[in-house]
C-alpha positions, -999 to +999 in steps of 0.1 A: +812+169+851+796+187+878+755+191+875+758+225+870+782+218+841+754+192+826+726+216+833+738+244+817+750+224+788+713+211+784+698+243+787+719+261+760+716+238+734+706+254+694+686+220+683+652+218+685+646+181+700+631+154+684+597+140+695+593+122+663+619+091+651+631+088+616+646+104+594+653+148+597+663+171+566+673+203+560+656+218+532+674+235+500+664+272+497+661+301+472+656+334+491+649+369+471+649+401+484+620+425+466+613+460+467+581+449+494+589+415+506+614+386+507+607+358+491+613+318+504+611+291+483+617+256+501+622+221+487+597+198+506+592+167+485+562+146+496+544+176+522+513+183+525+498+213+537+481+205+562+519+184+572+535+221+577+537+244+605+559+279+605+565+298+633+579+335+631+590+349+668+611+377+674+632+378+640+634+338+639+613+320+613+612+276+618+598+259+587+587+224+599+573+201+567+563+164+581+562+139+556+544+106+559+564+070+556+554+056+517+565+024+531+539+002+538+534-030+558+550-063+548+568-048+512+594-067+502+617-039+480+642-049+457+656-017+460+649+016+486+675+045+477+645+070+482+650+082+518+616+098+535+622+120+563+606+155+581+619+184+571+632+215+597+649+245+590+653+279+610+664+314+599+676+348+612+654+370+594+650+401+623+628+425+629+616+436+592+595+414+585+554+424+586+541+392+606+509+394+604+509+396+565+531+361+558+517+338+536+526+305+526+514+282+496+529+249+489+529+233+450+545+207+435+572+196+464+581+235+467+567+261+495+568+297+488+566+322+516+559+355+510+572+380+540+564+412+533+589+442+544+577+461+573+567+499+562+602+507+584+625+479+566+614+492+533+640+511+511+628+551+506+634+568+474+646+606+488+639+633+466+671+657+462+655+694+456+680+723+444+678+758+460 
């Protein structure tokens, strides 16, 4: 392969790399769509908040949920079928979405985004007058 070939494989790639070893999932999601905003809700067992980071850029929305190892020092386990790994996911959403209004609240293993419809992306009623 020619170092062309290489480069441009490396520089087109869709993954995000890793900085951090262990263990990466992909969330499960519910997504509504309301009258005023979508709604994201996000399986993150074991994050914090202060463990989360989302990014929204240009239509493209990266939830990021870093979970700390429950596995101390020296345990001897008799058994270990509960696997802890960081959580990443990334999603199309486009241009729609009111940025500077998302919010995001985590409970209970779950995190809820609220992205509110841009005042363009929302759907108008149109009154129908008769002459």
């Amino acid at each position: 392969m020619s170092d062309t070939a290489l480069e441009k494989r490396v520089m087109t790639t869709d993954q995000p790399e890793r900085t951090r070893s262990g263990r990466t999932y992909i969330p499960a999601v519910d997504i509504v769509e309301k009258d005023d905003e979508l709604l994201l809700m996000a399986d993150v067992p074991g994050a914090k908040a202060e463990g989360i980071d989302i990014q929204y850029e240009r239509g493209e929305l990266t939830l990021t949920a870093r979970v700390d190892s429950r596995q101390p020092e020296q345990t001897n386990w008799l058994a270990c079928e509960y696997g802890v790994g960081d959580f990443v996911r990334t999603f199309q959403v486009g241009e729609g979405v009111d940025a500077a209004r998302i919010e995001a609240e985590v409970s209970n293993g779950v995190l809820t985004l609220h992205l509110p419809k841009a005042e363009a992306a929302k759907t108008r009623k149109i009154a129908v007058k008769t002459t």
